[in-house]
C-alpha positions in Angstrom: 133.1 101.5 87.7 130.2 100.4 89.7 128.9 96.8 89.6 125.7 97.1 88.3 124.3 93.3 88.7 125.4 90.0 89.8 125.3 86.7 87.3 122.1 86.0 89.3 120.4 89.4 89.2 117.8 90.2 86.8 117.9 93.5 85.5 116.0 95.4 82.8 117.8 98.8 81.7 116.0 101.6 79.9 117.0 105.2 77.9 115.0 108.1 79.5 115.5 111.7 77.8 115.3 114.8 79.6 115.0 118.4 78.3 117.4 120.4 80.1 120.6 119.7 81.9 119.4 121.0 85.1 115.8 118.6 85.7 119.2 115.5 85.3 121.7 118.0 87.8 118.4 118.0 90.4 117.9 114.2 90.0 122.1 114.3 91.0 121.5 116.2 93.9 118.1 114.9 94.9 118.0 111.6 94.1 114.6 111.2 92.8 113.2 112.0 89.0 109.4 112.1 87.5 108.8 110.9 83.8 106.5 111.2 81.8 102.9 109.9 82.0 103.2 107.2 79.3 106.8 105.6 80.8 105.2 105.2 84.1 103.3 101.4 83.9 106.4 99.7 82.2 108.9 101.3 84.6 106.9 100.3 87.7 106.3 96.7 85.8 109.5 96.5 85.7 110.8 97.6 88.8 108.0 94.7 90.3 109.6 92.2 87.7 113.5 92.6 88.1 116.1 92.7 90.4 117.1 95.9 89.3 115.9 98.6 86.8 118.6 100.4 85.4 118.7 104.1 83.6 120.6 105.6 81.2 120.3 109.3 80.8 120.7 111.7 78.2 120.0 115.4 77.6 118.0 116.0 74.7 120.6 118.1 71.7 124.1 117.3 74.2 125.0 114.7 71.9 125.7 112.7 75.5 124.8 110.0 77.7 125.4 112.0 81.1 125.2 108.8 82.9 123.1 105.8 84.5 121.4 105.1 87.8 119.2 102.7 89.5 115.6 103.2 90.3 115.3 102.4 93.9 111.5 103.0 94.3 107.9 103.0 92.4 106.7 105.9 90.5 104.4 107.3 92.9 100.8 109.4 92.5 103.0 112.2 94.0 103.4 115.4 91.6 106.6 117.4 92.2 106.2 120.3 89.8 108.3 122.5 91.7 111.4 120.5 91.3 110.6 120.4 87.6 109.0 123.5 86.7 110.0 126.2 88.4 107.5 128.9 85.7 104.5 126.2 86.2 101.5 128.0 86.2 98.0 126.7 87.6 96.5 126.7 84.4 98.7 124.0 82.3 98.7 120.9 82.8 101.8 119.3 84.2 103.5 116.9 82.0 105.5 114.9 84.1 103.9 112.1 85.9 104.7 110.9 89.7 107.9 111.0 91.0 110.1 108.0 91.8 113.4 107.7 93.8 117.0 106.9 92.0 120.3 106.1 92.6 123.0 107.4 91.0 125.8 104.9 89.5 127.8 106.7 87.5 127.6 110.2 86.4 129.6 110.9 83.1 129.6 112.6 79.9 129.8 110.1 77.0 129.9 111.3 73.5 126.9 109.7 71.3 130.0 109.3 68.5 131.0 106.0 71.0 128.3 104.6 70.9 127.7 104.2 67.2 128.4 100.8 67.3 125.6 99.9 69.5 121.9 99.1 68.2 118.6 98.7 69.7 117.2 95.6 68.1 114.3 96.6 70.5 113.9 100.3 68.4 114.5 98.5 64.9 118.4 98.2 64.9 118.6 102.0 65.3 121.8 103.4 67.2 121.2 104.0 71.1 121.7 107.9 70.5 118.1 108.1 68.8 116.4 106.5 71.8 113.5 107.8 72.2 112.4 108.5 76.3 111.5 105.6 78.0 112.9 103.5 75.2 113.9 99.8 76.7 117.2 98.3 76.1 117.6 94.4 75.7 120.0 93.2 78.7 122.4 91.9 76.4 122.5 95.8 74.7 122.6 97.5 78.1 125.1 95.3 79.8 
């Protein structure tokens, strides 16, 4: 198991969502990921305030955390709709925002059923598994 911060690090972890298993196996082999629009000013706030900015991931309907990783750069102005959207068309609008590059720490499959016991008091005490994407975890939580 990775180290993910010192006693003197700050760190602020966060739940992103994605909608497919294969956008998170790209981020795995690429090492970068694009969210969406509205995530983009906290994440980069964040990655100016903290040490670290950590990232748990789970695939929308797997019932799974798949795993966590750090963001190791700001979320850019660039659009990468072809690592994302391999049907885009030139008439819709993308939804993903600039892309951002990530490190992974640990890739796993871990069954929402153990983490019932932990709650978001940041997402009115609701358990971790209905994060929404983006949702911010306190330190104490995401620890």
């Amino acid at each position: 198991v990775p180290v993910i911060a010192s006693a003197t690090e700050s760190v602020a972890y966060f739940i992103l969502r994605s909608n497919n298993e294969e956008n998170v196996r790209i981020s795995m082999e690429k090492g970068v990921w694009a969210t969406q629009p509205q995530n983009e000013s906290v994440l980069n706030e964040a990655f100016e305030k903290y040490d670290k900015v950590i990232l748990f991931f789970s695939v929308c309907r797997s019932m799974h955390f798949q795993g966590l990783c750090q963001m190791s750069s700001h979320i850019g102005h660039h659009k990468s709709r072809s690592l994302w959207e391999a049907g885009f068309s030139p008439r819709n609008r993308s939804k993903w925002g600039g892309t951002f590059m990530v490190r992974w720490l640990r890739i796993y499959d871990l069954p929402f059923e153990q983490t019932n016991h932990v709650s978001n008091p940041w997402n009115s005490n609701r358990p971790v598994k209905f994060s929404r994407d983006g949702q911010p975890v306190p330190p104490d939580i995401g620890a």
